[in-house]
N, C-alpha and C positions, 0 to 999 in steps of 0.2 A: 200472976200465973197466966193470965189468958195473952197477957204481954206477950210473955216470953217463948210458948207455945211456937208461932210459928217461927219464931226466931230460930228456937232449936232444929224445927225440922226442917228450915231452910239450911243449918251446918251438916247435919245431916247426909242430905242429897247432897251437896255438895263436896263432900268427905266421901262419897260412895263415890261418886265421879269421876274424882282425881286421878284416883288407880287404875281405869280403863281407861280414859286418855294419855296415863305414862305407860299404858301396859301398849296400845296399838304406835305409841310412838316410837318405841322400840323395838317391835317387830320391824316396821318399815325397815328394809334396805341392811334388814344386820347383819347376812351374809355377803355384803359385796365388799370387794379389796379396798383396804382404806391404809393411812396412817396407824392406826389402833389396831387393825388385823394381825394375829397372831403371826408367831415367825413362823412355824410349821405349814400351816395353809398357803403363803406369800411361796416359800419356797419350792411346796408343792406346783403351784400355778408356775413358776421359773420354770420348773421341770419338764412339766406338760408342754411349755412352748417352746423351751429346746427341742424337746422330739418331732412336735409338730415341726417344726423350721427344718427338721434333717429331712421329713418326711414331702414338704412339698419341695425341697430342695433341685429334686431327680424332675420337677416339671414347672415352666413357667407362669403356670396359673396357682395366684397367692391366696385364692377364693376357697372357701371350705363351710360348711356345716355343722352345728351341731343338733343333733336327734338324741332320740331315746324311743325304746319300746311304746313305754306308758304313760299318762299324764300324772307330772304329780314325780317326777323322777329326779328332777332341780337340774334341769338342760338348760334353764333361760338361766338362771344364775351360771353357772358355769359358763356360758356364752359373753354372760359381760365380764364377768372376771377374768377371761382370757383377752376378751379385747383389750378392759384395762391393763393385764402384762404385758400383752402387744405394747400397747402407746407409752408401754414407761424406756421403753427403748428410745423412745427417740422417731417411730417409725408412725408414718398417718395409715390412721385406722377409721377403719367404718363399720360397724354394727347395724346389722338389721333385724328386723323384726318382721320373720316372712313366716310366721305362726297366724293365720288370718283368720282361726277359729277360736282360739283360746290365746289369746296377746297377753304377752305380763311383763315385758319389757319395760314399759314407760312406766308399770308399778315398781319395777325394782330399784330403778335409777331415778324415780319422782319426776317425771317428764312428761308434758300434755301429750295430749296421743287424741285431739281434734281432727288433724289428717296425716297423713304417711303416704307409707307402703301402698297401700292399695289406692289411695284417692288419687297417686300419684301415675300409677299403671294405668289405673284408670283414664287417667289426662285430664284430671280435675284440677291439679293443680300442677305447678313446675317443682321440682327437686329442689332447687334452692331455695323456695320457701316452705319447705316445709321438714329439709333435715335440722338437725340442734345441731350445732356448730360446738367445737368445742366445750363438749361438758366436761371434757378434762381434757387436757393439754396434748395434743396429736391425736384426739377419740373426737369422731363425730356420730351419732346414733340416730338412724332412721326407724321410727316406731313404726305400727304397725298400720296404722289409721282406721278410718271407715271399718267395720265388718262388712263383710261385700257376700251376697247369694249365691256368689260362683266362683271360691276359691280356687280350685282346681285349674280352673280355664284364666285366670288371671295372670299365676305362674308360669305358665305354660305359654303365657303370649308373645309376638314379637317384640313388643316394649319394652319386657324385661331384657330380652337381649339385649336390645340397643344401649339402655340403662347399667346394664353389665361391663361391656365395653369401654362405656365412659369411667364406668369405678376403676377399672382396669386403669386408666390412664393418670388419675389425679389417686389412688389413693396405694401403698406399700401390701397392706391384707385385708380382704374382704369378710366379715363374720357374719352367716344366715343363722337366726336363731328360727330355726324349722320346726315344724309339729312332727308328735311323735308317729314313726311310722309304723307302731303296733295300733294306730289308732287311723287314722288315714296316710293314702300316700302320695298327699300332698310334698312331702319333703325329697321324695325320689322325681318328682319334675324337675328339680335344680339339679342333676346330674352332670345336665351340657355345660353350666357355667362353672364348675365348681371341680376341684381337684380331689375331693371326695368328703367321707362323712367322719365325723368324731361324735364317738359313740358312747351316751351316759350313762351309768346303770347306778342302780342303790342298792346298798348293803342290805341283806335280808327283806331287800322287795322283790327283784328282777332275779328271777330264773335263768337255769341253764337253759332252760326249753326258749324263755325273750329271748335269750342273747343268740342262741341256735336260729331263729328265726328273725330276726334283726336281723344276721348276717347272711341270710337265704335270699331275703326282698332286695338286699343290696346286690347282691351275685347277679339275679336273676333280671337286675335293671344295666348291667353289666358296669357298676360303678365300685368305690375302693373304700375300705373302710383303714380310713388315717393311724386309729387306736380307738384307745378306752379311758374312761374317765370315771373312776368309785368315787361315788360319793355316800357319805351319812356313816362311814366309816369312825368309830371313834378308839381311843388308845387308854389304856389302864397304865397308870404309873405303879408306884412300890408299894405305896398304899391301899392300893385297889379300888382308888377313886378316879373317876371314869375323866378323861382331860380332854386335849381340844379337839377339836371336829375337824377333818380335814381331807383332802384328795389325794388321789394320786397316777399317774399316765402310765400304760404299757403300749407298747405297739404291739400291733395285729400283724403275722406273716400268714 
């Protein structure tokens, strides 16, 4: 018996274990577009970037945005999800991560996030070593990097211009995954570079009064808002068992 003792509670622990390491493995990344993603959501995300694609059509800048009100609303998901629709086209895409308070980029897609964005503004380091190249076939993503003391003034510097300009050159669509602007308006400094914002909201989170004021901050920087994008929306079959999760695009006149 005094054998077996700790034998037992060593299966134990380790029986307790198990299910929290399959439980966080499977949160990781379960929302982003894959092989295994449901038809409904894939076709949703088709949809959204047809419209976006009529919507930057009328202007030569393939640069755009997306926001939300609040944190916590799934803009950064929705931002690689469309990039990934972008690059199944065929078309070279670029993904950034210019959320420089709250990054979750490099969480959703499993990517170091040691420097980026900002180390990169900063002139810490050069763009070529520090974008991921191909993490999927025509997608390159620029994480977020350093958390840096002065957000705001970063955005906003000439660097990023210049930086801007070259994405222009080498890359089909540009995608800022921006902080939400009911929370700072850090994501209304991308104004000049970008053909305007696509706007996230969640079912039975986001208010008429966010969305009434989401579109005010935008008016009132004299920028465009592209559309809308519901998320956490879900569909009752015949049954009345609650079915897939999924999106859907309107445009904004």
């Amino acid at each position: 018996m005094k054998i077996k003792m700790p034998t037992q509670k060593l299966k134990e622990k380790k029986a307790a274990e198990k299910p929290k390491e399959k439980k966080n493995k499977k949160k990781d990344g379960k929302n982003v577009l894959s092989e295994k993603s449901k038809f409904a959501i894939v076709e949703a995300y088709k949809s959204a970037r047809t419209n976006i694609m009529f919507s930057l059509s009328a202007t030569e800048n393939k640069a755009f945005a997306v926001t939300s009100y609040a944190k916590g609303d799934g803009k950064s998901t929705v931002a690689a999800n469309l990039a990934i629709s972008f690059s199944k086209m065929g078309k070279k895409v670029i993904l950034i991560d210019c959320d420089l308070r709250r990054p979750n980029l490099h969480n959703i897609l499993k990517l170091e996030n040691k420097a980026g964005f900002s180390d990169m503004v900063g002139r810490m380091v050069v763009f070529d070593d520090v974008v991921h190249r191909d993490v999927l076939p025509c997608l390159d993503v620029l994480t977020s990097g350093t958390i840096p003391p002065n957000p705001s003034e970063l955005i906003c510097s000439p660097e990023v211009t210049r930086f801007v300009e070259r994405l222009n050159r080498e890359y089909d669509y540009i995608i800022f995954d921006s902080p939400p602007i009911g929370v700072v308006a850090d994501a209304l400094l991308l104004k000049e570079h970008i053909a305007g914002y696509l706007l996230v909201t969640r079912e039975r989170k986001t208010t008429h009064g966010d969305i009434e004021r989401l579109l005010q901050n935008i008016k009132l920087t004299d920028s465009k808002p592209l559309g809308f994008i519901r998320v956490g929306v879900t569909h009752e079959g015949k049954r009345g068992r609650r079915g897939y999760y999924y999106y859907y695009y309107y445009q904004y006149y």
